[in-house]
C-alpha positions as CSV (number, residue, x, y, z in Angstrom):
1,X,-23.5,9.6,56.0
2,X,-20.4,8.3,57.2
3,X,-20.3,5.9,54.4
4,X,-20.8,8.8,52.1
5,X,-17.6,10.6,53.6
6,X,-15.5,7.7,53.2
7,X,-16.1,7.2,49.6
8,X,-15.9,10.9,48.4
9,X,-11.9,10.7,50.4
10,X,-11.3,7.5,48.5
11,X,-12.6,9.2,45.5
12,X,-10.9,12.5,45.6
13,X,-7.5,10.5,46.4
14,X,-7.3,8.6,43.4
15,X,-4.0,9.3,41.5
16,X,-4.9,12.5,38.8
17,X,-3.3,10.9,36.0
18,X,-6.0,7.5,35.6
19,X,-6.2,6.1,32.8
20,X,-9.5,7.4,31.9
21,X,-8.5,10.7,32.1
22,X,-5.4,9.9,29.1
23,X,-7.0,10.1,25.6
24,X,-5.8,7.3,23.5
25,X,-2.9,7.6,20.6
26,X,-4.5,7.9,17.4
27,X,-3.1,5.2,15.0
28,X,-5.0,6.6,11.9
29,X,-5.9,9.5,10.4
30,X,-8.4,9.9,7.8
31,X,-9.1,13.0,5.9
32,X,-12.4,12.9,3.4
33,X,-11.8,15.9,1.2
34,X,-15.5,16.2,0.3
35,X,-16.5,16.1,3.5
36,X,-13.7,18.3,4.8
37,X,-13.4,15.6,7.4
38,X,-10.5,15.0,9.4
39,X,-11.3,11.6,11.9
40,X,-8.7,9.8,14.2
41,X,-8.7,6.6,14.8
42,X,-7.6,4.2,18.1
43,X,-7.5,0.1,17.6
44,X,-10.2,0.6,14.4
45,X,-12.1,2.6,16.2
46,X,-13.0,6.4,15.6
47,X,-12.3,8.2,18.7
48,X,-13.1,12.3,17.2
49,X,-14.3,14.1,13.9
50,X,-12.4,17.4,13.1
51,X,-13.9,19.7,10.2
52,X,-10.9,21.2,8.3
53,X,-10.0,23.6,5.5
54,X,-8.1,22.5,2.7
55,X,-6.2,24.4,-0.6
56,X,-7.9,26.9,-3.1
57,X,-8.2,24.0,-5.7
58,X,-9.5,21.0,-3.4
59,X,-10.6,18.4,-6.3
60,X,-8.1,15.9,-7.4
61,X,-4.6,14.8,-6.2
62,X,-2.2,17.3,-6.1
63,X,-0.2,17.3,-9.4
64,X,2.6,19.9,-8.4
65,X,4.0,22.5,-6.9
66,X,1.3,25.6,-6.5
67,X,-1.3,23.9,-7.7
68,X,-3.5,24.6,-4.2
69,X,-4.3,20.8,-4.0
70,X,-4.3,18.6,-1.0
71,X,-2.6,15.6,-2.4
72,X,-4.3,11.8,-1.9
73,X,-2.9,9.0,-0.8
74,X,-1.3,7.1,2.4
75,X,1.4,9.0,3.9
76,X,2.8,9.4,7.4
77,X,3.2,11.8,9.7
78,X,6.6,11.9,9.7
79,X,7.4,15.4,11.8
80,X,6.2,17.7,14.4
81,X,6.8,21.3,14.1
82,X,6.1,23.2,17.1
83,X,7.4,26.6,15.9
84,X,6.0,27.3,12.4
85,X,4.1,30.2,10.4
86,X,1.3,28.1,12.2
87,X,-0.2,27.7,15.2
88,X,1.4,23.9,15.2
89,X,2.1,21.5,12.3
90,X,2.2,18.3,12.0
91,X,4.4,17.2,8.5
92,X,2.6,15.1,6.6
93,X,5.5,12.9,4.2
94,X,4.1,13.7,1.0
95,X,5.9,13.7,-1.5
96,X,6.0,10.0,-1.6
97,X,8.3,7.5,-4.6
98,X,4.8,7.5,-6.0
99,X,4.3,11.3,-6.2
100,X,7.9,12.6,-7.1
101,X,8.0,10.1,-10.7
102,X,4.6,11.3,-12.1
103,X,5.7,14.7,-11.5
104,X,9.5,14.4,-13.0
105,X,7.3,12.4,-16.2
106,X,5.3,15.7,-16.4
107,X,8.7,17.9,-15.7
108,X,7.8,19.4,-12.5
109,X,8.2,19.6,-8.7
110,X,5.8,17.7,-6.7
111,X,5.7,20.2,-4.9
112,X,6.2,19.9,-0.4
113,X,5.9,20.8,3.1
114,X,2.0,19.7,3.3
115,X,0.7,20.1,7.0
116,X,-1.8,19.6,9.4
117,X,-1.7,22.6,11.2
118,X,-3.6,25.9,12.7
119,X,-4.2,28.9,11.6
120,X,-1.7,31.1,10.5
121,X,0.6,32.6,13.4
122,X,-0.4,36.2,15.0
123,X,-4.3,36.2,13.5
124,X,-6.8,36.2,15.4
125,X,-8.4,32.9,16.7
126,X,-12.4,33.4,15.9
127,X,-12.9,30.1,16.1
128,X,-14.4,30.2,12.7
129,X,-12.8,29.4,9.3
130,X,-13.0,29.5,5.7
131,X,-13.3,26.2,4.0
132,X,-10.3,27.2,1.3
133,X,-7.2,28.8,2.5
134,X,-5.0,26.4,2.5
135,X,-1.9,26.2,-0.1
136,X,-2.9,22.1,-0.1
137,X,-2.2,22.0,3.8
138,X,-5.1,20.7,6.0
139,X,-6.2,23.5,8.7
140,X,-7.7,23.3,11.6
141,X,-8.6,25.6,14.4
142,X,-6.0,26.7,16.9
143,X,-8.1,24.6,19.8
144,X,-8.7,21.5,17.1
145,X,-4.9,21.7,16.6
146,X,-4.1,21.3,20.4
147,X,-6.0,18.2,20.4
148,X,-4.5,16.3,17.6
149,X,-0.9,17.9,19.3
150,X,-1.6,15.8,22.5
151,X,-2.1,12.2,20.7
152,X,-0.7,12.2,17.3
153,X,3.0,10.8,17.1
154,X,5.5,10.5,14.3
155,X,4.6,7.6,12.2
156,X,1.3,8.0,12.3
157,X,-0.5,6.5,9.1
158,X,-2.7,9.4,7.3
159,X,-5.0,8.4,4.6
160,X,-6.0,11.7,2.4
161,X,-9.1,10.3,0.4
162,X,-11.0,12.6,-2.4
């Protein structure tokens, strides 16, 4: 019993911040538009599987401007938006060299300002969502969002795959 006592004091004074309790930082993101799939990714290795919600118009890179696509590609995250029209947002750096020639050869915009982010700001959180609601952003649940908040940094590589 004694023994017992000992290890539960040596157990209940380890430091709260131990390693194990520290999720990894992601150093991938891959989002599979057909699966609406959003999984992070630590040494190769994939550490959670998010569903999301993507644009009206989810099939195909995304062309321009309004078009209600979620564009494809590698891109970083190259911002983090605390204060949006979203619960969170996480700027995704599309559009890339690639993205903005195609669309001047078609003569439009490319279109910008594609997230990760939560739902809209002042709706309720049901923890439910439709699968298209998006403009071409990916969208997650409020809680989802908090996750991703906690271990994605800036320069974070994001593959968007069809």
């Amino acid at each position: 019993m004694r023994r017992l006592a000992v290890w539960l004091f040596l157990l209940c004074s380890l430091p709260v911040q131990a390693a194990w309790f520290v999720p990894p930082d992601v150093d991938l993101i891959v989002v599979e538009k057909a699966r609406h799939s959003l999984v992070l990714y630590h040494q190769g290795q994939p550490i959670k599987r998010y569903w999301v919600a993507l644009g009206s118009n989810p099939l195909g890179h995304k062309l321009q401007q309004g078009d209600g696509r979620t564009p494809e590609g590698r891109y970083t995250i190259d911002a983090r938006r605390p204060q949006s029209r979203f619960y969170k947002a996480l700027h995704i750096s599309y559009p890339n060299e690639e993205d903005r020639r195609s669309a001047q050869a078609r003569g439009v915009s490319p279109g910008s300002d594609i997230l990760i982010h939560g739902q809209p700001n002042g709706s309720e959180a049901l923890g439910v969502q439709s699968s298209y609601w998006t403009n071409g952003c990916i969208g997650l649940l409020n809680g989802d969002m908090d996750e991703l908040w906690q271990v994605v940094k800036e320069g974070t590589p994001i593959e968007i795959r069809p």
